[in-house]
C-alpha positions as CSV (number, residue, x, y, z in Angstrom):
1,X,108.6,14.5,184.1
2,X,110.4,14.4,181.0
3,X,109.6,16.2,178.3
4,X,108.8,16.1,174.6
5,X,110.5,18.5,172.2
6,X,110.2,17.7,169.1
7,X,108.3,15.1,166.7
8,X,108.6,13.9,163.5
9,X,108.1,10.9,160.9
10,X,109.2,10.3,157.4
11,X,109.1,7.3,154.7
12,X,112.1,5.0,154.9
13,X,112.3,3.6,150.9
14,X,115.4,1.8,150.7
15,X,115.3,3.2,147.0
16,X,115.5,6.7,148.3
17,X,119.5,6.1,149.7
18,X,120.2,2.8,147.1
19,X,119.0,3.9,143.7
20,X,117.5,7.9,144.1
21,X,118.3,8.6,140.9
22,X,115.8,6.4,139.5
23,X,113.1,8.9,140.4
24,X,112.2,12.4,138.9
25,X,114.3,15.4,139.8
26,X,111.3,17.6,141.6
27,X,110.8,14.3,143.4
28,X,113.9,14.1,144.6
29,X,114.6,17.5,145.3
30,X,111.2,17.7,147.3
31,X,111.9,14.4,149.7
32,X,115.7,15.4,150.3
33,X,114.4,19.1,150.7
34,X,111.8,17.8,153.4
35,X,114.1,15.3,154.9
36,X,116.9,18.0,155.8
37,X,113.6,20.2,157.2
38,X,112.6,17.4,159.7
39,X,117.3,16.8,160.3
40,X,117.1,20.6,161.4
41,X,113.6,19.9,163.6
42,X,115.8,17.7,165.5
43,X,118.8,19.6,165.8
44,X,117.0,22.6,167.0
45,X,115.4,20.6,169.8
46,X,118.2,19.8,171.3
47,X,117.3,15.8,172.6
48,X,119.0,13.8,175.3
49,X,117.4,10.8,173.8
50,X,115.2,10.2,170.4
51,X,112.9,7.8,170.9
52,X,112.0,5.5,167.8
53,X,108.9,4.2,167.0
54,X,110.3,1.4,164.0
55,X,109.3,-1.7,162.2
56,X,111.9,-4.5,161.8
57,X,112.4,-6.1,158.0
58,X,114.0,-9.3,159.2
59,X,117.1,-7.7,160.7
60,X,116.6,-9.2,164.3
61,X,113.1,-11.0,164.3
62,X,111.9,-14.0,162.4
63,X,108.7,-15.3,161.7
64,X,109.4,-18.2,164.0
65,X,110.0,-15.7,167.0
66,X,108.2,-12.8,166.4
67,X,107.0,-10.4,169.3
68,X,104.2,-7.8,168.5
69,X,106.0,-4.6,170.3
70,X,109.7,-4.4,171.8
71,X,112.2,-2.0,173.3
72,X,115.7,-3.0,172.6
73,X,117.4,-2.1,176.4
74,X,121.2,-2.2,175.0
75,X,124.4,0.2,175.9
76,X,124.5,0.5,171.5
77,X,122.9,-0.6,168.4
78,X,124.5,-0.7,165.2
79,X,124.0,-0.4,161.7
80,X,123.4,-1.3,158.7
81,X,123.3,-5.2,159.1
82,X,125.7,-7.2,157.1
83,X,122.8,-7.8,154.4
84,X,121.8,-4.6,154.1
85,X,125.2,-2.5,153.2
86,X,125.5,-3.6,149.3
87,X,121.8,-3.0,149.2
88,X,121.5,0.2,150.4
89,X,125.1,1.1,148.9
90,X,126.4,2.3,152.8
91,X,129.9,1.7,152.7
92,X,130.6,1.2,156.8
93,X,128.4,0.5,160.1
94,X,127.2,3.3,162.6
95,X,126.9,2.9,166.3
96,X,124.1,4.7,168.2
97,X,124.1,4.9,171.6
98,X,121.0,2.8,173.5
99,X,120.8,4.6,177.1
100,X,119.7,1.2,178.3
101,X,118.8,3.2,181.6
102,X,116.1,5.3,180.4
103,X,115.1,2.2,178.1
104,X,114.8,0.1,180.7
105,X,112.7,2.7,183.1
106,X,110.2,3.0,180.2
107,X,109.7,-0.9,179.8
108,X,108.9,-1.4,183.4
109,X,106.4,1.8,182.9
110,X,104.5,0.2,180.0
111,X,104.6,-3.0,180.9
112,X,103.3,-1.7,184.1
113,X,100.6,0.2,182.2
114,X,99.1,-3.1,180.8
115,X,101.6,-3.6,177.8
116,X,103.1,-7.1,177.4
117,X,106.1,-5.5,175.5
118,X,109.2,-7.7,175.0
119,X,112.7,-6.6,175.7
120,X,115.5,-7.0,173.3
121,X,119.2,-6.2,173.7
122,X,121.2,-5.1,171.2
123,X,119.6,-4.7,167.5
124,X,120.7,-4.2,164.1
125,X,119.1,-1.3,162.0
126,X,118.6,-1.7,158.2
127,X,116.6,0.8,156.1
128,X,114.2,1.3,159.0
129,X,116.5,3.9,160.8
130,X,120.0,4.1,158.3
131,X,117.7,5.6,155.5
132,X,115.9,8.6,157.2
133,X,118.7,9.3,159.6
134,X,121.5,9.6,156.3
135,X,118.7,11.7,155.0
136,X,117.8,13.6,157.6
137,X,121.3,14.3,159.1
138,X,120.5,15.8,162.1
139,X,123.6,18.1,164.0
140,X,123.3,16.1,167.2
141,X,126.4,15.1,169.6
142,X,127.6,11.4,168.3
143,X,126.6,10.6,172.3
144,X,122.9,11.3,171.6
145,X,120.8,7.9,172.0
146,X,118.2,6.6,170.0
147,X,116.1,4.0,171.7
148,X,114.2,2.1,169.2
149,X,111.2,0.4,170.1
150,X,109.5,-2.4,167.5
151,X,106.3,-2.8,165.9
152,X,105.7,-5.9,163.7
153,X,104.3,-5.1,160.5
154,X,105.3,-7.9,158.5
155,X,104.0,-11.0,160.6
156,X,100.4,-11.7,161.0
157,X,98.6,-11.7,163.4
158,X,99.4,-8.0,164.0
159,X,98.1,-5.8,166.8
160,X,95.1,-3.4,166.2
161,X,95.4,0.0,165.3
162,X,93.8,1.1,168.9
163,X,96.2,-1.3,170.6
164,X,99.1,0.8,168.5
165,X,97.4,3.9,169.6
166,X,97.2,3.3,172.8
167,X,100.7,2.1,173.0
168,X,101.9,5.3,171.9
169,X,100.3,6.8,174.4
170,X,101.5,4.6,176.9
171,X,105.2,5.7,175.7
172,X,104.5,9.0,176.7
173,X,103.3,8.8,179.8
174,X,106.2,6.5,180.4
175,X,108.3,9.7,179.7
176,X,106.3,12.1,181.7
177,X,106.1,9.9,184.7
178,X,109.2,7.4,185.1
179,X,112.0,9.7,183.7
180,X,114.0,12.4,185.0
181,X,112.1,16.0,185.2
182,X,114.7,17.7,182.8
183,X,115.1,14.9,180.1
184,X,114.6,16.1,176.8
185,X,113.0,13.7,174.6
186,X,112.2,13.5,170.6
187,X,109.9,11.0,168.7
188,X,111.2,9.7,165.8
189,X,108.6,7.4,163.5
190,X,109.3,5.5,160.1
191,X,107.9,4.1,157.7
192,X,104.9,3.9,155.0
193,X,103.1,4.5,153.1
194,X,101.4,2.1,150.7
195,X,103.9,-0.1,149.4
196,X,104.2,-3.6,147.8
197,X,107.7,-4.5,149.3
198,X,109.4,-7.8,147.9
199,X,108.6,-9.6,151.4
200,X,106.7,-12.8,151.1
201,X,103.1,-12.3,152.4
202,X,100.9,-15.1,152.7
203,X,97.7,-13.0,151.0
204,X,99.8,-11.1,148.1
205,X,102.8,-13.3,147.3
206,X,102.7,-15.0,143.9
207,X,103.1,-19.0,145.2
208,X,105.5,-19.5,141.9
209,X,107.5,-16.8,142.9
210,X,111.0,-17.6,142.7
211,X,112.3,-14.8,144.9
212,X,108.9,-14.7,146.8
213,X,109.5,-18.3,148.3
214,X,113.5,-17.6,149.1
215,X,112.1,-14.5,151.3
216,X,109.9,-16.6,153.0
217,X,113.0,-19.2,153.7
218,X,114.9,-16.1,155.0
219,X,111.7,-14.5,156.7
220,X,111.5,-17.6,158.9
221,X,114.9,-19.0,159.1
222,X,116.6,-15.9,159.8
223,X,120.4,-15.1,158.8
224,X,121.6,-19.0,158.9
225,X,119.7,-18.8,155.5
226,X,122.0,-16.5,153.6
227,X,124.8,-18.8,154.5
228,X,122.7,-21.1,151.4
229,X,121.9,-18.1,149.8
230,X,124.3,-15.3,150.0
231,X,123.1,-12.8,146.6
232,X,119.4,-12.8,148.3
233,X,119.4,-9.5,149.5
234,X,121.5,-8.1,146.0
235,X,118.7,-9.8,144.1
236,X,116.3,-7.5,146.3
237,X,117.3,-4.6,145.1
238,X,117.1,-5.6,141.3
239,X,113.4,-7.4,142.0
240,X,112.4,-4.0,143.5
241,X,114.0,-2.0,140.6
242,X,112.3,-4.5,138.3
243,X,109.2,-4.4,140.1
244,X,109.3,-0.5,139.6
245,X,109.3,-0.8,136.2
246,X,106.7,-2.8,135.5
247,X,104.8,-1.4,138.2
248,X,103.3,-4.5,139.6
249,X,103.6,-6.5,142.9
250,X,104.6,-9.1,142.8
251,X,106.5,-9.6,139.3
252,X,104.0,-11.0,136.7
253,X,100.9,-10.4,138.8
254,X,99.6,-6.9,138.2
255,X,98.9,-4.7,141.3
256,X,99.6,-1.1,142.1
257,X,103.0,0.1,144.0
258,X,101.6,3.0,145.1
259,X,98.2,3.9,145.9
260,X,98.2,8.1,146.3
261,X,94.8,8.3,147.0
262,X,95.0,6.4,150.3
263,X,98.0,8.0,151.0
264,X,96.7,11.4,151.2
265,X,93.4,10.6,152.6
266,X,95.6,8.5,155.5
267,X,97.8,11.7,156.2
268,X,94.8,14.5,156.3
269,X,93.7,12.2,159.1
270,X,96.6,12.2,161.0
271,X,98.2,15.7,160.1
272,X,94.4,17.0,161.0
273,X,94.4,14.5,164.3
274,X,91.7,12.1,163.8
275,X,91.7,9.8,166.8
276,X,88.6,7.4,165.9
277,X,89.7,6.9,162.3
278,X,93.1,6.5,163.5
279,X,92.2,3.9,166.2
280,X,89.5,2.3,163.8
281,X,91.6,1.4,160.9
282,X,91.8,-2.7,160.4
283,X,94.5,-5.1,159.4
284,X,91.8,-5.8,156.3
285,X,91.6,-2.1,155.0
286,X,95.2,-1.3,155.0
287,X,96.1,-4.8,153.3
288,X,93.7,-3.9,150.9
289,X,94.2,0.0,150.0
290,X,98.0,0.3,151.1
291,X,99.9,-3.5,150.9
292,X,101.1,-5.2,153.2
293,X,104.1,-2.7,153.3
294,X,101.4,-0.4,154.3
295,X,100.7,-1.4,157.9
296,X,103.9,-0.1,158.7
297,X,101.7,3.1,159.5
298,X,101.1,1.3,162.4
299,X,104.1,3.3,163.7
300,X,102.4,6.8,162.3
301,X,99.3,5.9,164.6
302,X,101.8,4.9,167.8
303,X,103.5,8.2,167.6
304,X,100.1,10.0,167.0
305,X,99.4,8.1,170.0
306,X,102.3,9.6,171.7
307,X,101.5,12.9,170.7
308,X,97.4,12.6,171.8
309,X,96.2,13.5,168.9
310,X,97.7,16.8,168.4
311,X,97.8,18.0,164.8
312,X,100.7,18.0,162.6
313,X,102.3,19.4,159.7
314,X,102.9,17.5,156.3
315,X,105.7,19.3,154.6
316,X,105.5,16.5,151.8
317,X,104.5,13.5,150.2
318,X,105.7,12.5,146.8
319,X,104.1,9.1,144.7
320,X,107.5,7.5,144.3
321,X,107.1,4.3,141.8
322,X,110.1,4.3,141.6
323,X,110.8,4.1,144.8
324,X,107.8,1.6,145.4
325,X,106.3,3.5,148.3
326,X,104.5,6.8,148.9
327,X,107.0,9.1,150.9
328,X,105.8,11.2,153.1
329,X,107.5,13.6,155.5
330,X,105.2,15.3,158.5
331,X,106.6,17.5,161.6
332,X,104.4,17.9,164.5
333,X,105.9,20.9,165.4
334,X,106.2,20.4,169.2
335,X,106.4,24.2,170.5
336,X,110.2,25.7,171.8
337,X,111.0,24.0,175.2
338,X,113.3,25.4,177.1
């Protein structure tokens, strides 16, 4: 059976790699602080594959082809995508080796489980992985693979909570039954907390929103569209910068960025291992409290899934307007395996 040496999850703010100086120093200090914490968690486990529970922002899915939960089965992934390198101010592209072997072994095992998970081949990572990986910078071997594996967040209908849940812990007995007895294997989860992103969302978006309605174009057409509209994804990262300083979602329709107290009642439950509030959130409670930007949490609940509940340590979460999300950073602290 393989085996699971270390877990961790952190926030994924494209502000956070494309504008950090826009927040406060102590903020900064305590997210980078906590981010090189959770790099070191990693390095000291020594993985032979990370697993990566992630959401997609329009990298690779559209919302007219849009499955519920992938793997990506792929020799290498790369990243960021061509949209996302002026946005997030990274300079070049990264490989990151796929192991479409043990990809491909845990497919068959989930689907086999009762999971009608899609397979993908070769993906393009944005913010979703380029942000907390920079961040984290974990001393790993350039050969170490990260298998990611895709949750919408962004596309209603969404699976339920328990269905994410229940996925997660699908994933690991996938690992503890169809790979190899000495694998070493980390979880890696993204993404959250509440958040107002500028994605057009058919309950919060403005309909006379400029920007709003050329995200939805892009959101359904896919890449194509930027061939018409090139700046979309510059004009992101101003909207979002504008956004922060009015503190409203979307532009000229007040709302909260960041809701802290949701945030930190959300992570007592899953730091302290709350199964049935975990499997009872709804699609309606998180839209509500934590945006639509918040059901990304839906990868927080797959990896407590993954861990069965166990408890976990949050080493930090910061109320980042600026940023427009609540960061949070959380080690599960997997015991020393040898």
């Amino acid at each position: 059976m393989g085996k699971v040496v270390a877990a961790v999850g952190m926030s994924h703010a494209p502000g956070a790699l494309a504008f950090p100086e826009t927040c406060n120093a102590p903020q900064r200090t305590a997210t980078e602080k906590a981010s090189a914490a959770l790099g070191k968690t990693l390095t000291d486990s020594k993985p032979d594959v990370i697993f990566a529970f992630l959401d997609d922002h329009f990298e690779n899915f559209y919302r007219n082809l849009m499955p519920n939960i992938s793997i990506s089965v792929a020799e290498t992934h790369e990243g960021p995508a061509d949209q996302w390198m002026e946005t997030l101010r990274i300079p070049r592209k990264y490989q990151f080796p796929g192991c479409p072997e043990v990809a491909e072994m845990v497919l068959e095992s989930v689907v086999e489980q009762g999971f009608d998970c899609a397979r993908t081949g070769p993906v393009e990572y944005g913010n979703n992985l380029l942000m907390p990986w920079l961040l984290m910078n974990p001393t790993l071997p350039q050969t170490t693979p990260i298998i990611p594996i895709f949750i919408n967040v962004f596309t209603p209908p969404l699976i339920k909570y328990s269905r994410a849940y229940d996925f997660g812990l699908a994933i690991r007995h996938a690992i503890e039954t169809a790979l190899p007895p000495t694998l070493r294997c980390a979880l890696l989860c993204t993404g959250g907390l509440s958040h107002w992103p500028p994605y057009w969302n058919e309950h919060q978006a403005n309909p006379a929103d400029t920007f709003l309605n050329r995200m939805k174009a892009y959101q359904t057409l896919g890449k194509p569209y930027l061939k018409t509209d090139p700046n979309l994804f510059v004009d992101f990262d101003n909207y979002e910068i504008e956004m922060a300083a009015k503190n409203e979602y979307p532009l000229n329709s007040k709302h909260p960025l960041v809701n802290e107290e949701w945030d930190r009642m959300f992570m007592e439950k899953l730091c302290g291992g709350d199964k049935a509030f975990l499997r009872g959130m709804t699609y309606q409670e998180v839209e509500e409290q934590a945006g639509h930007g918040g059901h990304e949490v839906l990868n927080w609940v797959a990896l407590a899934g993954a861990m069965r509940g166990e408890s976990a340590k949050l080493l930090c979460y910061e109320p980042v307007v600026e940023w427009i999300c609540g960061m949070t950073y959380v080690d599960f602290e997997v015991p020393t395996v040898e």
